[in-house]
N, C-alpha and C positions, 0 to 999 in steps of 0.2 A: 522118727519120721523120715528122715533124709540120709540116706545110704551112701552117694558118692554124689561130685562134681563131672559132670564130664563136657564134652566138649561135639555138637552136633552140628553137620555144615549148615546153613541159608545157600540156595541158589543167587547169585549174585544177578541180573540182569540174566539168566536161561544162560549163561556162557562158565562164569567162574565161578567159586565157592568162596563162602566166607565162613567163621566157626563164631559161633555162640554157645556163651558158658551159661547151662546150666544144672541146674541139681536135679537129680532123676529122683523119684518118689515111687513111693510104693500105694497099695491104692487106698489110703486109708488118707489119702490127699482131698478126696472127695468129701469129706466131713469135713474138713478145713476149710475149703471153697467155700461149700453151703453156709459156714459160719461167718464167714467175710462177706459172701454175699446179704447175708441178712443182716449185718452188721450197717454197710454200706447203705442198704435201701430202708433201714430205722433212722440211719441218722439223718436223712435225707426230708427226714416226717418236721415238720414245726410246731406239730404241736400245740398251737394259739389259740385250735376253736375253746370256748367257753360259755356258762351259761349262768346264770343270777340262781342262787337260791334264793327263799324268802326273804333269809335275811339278810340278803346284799340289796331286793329290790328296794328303790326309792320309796320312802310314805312307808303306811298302812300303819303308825305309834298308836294311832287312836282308836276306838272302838267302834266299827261302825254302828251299833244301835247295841239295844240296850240285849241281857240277856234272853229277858224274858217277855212276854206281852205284846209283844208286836204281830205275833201271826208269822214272823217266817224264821227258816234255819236259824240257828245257831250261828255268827260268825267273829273270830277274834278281832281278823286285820282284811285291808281287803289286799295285804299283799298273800293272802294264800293262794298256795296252787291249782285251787280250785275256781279263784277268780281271773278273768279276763284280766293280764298285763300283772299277775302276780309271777311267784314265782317256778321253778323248774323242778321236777322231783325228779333224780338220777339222770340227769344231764351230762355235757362232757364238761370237763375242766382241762385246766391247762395240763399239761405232763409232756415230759423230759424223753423220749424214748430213744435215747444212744444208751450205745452199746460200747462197752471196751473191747478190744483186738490188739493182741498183745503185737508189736513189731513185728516179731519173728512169726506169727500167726500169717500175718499180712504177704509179708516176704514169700514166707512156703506154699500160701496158695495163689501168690503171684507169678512163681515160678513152678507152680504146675501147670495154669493155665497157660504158660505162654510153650511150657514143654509140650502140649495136647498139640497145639495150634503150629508145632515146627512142619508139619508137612503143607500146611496152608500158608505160609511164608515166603515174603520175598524181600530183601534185601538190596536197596540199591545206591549207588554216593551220597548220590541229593535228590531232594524230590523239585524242582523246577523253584529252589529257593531263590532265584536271580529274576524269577517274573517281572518284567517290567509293569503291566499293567492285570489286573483282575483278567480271567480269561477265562470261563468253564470248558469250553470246545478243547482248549491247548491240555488241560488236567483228564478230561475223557481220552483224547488220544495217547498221552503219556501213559496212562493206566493200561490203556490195552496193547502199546506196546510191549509192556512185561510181562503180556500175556493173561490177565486180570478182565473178569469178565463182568462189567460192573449194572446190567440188566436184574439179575435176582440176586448176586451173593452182596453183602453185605461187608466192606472196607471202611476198616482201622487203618489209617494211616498216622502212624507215629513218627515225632521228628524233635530235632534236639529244642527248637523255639520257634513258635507262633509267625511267620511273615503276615503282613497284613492282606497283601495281595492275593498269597494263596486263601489263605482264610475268605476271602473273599469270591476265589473261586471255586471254592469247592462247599460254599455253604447252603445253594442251590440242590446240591444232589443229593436225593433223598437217601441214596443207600452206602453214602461217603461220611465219616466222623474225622474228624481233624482232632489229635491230642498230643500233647506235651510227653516226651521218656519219664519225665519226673512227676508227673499227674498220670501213668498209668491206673486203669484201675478194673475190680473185677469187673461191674459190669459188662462195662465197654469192652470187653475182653471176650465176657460168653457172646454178645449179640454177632459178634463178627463172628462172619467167615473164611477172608482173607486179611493178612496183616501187610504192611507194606512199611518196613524198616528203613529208615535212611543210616550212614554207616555211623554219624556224631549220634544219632540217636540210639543206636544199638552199643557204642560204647557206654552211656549216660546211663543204660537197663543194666550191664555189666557190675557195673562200677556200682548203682543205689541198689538193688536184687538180689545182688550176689555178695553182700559183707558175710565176712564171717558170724557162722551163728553157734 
């Protein structure tokens, strides 16, 4: 699957360049993806709904009338599923629906998606990790200074840890996602259209992304 390592610039801030490592793929990448993604949105399921068959409902040990001579149906219990407040017949039950993904499965469609998404990139120091106070106004215009147009495309901004403050202002804006280099993931990944790297963050994708495989 994985051919060579290479090395492709990020715009840094529209002035300087910075290089990010990663592994070029061939297109058979695409089936990898789709397997991590459906991996990702299974495990995602909990699985909890549930439903009584007969015989988990409460009651119905005893007979309700006799077999015969009374004039009506036939009936055992009145936990059957024919009666009001009996039981389910092919109902849901509980179940497990994760999936395994092997590391390196993970890895190579991690580093496809972010190889697709290099000309939608921008790389910058830091993203306004010094906020003194929550501020959405201050995070809209920071964005569109990098030239980032944040009306329809839809921003991933990744960064080495969580500030609370930014988290804060950016939790408002419907087409902004805030996420950790080391909680990368496919989702999050196809729905963007712009990424916005800070540079501690882009070493931390380096370094978890790119182990030797």
């Amino acid at each position: 699957m994985i051919q060579e390592q290479l090395k492709y610039p990020i715009y840094l801030q529209k002035d300087t360049k910075a290089n990010i490592k990663i592994k070029n793929t061939n297109n058979s990448i695409i089936y990898i993806i789709h397997r991590a993604l459906i991996q990702q949105l299974s495990n995602q399921r909990q699985g909890t709904v549930n439903t009584k068959t007969r015989s988990e409902v409460r009651g119905g040990g005893r007979k309700p009338w006799k077999q015969k001579g009374t004039g009506r149906a036939r009936a055992g219990s009145i936990r059957s599923p024919l009666w009001k407040g009996g039981g389910t017949i092919f109902g849901p039950k509980n179940k497990d629906y994760k999936i395994k993904l092997n590391k390196k499965e993970k890895r190579i469609a991690l580093n496809g998606l972010i190889y697709n998404k290099l000309k939608h990139t921008i790389l910058v120091e830091n993203f306004l990790e010094h906020i003194e106070k929550p501020n959405t106004k201050e995070v809209l215009n920071y964005v569109k200074s990098v030239g980032i147009s944040t009306e329809k495309n839809k921003i991933l901004l990744i960064v080495d840890s969580k500030n609370r403050n930014l988290y804060l202002s950016t939790r408002n804006l419907k087409n902004f996602e805030l996420i950790k280099a080391n909680q990368l993931n496919i989702v999050a990944l196809l729905k963007a259209d712009q990424l916005v790297i800070t540079s501690k963050a882009l070493s931390i994708i380096n370094e978890v992304y790119n182990e030797k495989t």
